[in-house]
Structures are given as C-alpha cells and as structure tokens.
C-alpha positions as CSV (number, residue, x, y, z in Angstrom):
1,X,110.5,145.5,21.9
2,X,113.2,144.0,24.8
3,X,116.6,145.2,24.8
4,X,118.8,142.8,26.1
5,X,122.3,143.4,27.4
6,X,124.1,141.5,24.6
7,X,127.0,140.1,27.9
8,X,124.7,138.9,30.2
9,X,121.3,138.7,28.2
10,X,120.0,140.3,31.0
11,X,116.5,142.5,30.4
12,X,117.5,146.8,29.9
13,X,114.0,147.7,29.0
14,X,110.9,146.5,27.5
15,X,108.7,148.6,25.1
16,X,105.6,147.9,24.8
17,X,103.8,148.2,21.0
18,X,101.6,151.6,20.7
19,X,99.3,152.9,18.8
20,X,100.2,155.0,16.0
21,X,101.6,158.5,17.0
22,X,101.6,157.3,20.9
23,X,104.5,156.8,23.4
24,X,104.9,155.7,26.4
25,X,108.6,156.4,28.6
26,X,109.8,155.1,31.7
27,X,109.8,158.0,34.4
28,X,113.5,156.8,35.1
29,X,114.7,157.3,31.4
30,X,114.1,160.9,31.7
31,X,117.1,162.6,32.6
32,X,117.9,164.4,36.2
33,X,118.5,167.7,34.9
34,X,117.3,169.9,31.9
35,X,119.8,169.3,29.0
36,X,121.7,172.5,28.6
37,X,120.7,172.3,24.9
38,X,117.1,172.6,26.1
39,X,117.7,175.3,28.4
40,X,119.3,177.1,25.3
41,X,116.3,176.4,23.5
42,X,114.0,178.2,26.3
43,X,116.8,180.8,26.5
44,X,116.2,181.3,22.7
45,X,112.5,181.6,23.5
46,X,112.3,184.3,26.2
47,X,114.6,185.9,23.9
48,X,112.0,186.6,21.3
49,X,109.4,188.0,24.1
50,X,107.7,187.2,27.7
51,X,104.8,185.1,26.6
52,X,106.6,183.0,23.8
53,X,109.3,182.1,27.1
54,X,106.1,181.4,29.1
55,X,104.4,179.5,26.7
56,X,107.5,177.6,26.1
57,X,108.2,177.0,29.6
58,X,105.0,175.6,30.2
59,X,104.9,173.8,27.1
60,X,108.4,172.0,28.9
61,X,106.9,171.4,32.5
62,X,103.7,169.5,30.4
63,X,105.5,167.3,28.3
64,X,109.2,167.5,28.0
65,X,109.5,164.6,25.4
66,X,107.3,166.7,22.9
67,X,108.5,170.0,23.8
68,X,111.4,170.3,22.2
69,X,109.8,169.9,19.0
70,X,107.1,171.8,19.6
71,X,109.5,175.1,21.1
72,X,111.3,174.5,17.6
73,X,108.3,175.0,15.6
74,X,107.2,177.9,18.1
75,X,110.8,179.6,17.3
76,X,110.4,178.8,13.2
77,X,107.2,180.3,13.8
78,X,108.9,183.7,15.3
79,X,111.8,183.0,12.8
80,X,109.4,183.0,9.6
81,X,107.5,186.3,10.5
82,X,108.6,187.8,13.6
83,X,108.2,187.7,17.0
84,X,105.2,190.2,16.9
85,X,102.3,187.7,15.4
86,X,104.0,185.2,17.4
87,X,103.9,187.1,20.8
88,X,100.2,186.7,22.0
89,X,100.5,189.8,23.2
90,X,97.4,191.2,21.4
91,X,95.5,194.5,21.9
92,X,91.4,194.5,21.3
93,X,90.8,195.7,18.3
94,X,89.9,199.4,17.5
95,X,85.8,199.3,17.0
96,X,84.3,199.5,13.6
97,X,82.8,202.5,12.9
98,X,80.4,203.1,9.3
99,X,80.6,206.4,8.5
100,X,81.1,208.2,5.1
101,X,84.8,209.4,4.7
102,X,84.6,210.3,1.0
103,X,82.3,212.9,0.1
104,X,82.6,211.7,-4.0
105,X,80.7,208.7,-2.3
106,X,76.8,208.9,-2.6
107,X,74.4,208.6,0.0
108,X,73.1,204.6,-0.1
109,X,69.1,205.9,-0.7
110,X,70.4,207.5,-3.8
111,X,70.9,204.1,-5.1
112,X,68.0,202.4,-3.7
113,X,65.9,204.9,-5.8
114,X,67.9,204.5,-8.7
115,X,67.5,200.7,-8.0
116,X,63.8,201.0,-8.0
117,X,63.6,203.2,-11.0
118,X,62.6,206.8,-9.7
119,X,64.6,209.7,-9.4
120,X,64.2,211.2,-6.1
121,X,62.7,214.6,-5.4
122,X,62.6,217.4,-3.4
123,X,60.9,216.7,0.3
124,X,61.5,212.6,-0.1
125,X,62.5,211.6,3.3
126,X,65.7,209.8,3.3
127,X,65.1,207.5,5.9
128,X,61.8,206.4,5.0
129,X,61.3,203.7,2.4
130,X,58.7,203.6,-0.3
C-alpha cells in the first residue's frame, strides 16, 4: 500500500503486504515520547500492584505497538476478578498431608477386607496384606 501526498503525488509511506496477523512499522512512525494516555495506562497498572506495573512496563519496552492492547486485557483481567489472581505474587503451596481427620471415617484395611470378603479378626496385622 503507497500513500501519496494527494498535492504533490509525492511518496509518504509504503506498506508492504504481510502475512496474516503480522506488521511491520517504520522506526520513525513511532512517536518521540510515551503518549500520556499510555502512561495513564501504566499508571493504572502499578496501581493494581508491583508486578502487574512490571509486567506491564516490560510488556511496553518489548513491543509498544501491541502493548497497549495487551496492558488492557491485563487490567480487564484485574478488573474481572481482582488484582490478587492477577498479581503473580504467589506463595508455595502449603504441603499435602494424608492423615485421618474424622474419626467416623474407617481405617482403609477395613475395606480391603470387606472388599475381599472376610471380616477381620483379632491379631490381623493391619499393614500386612493377605
């Protein structure tokens, strides 16, 4: 695609044909400075906590043509459910530990010998298998 300036016909830009969901821009159509409506956008996201501003700054530095959409959907994100799940500030979770916490619960070798169709008796071994 040209642009032409429609006075002088002279040649503005030239864009060359992409692939689907690829772009290329000139380095000199990017603006000087940071758009104050983007700064407000990072603003809004080191508002919501440290990492999501970090993540959105870096996000920015990356690719500031994609950025912008992609710090929207990060706020939506925070918007939508909060900024805790969207923080990736996580703590490791607590182990997993098996242990009986209801005593109406039976032992599991109670049910392996009412599985194989014996009751069990006095001086079985709970721990051993038939």
């Amino acid at each position: 695609m040209r642009i032409l300036d429609p006075r002088t016909g002279a040649l503005l830009r030239e864009h060359e044909r992409q692939h689907p969901g690829q772009y290329r821009e000139d380095p000199d159509d990017r603006p000087r400075r940071t758009p104050p409506s983007t700064l407000q956008l990072l603003a809004r996201a080191a508002a919501v906590g440290p990492h999501v501003g970090q993540l959105a700054t870096t996000l920015h530095a990356d690719d500031p043509l994609r950025a912008i959409r992609r710090i929207q959907g990060l706020l939506a994100l925070a918007r939508t459910y909060g900024p805790a799940p969207v923080a990736l500030e996580r703590h490791p979770p607590a182990p997993l530990t098996l242990r009986q916490v209801d005593p109406l619960i039976r032992q599991l070798t109670l049910y392996r010998d009412l599985l194989q169709g014996r009751a069990p008796q006095e001086g079985d071994d709970d721990d051993a298998t038939p």
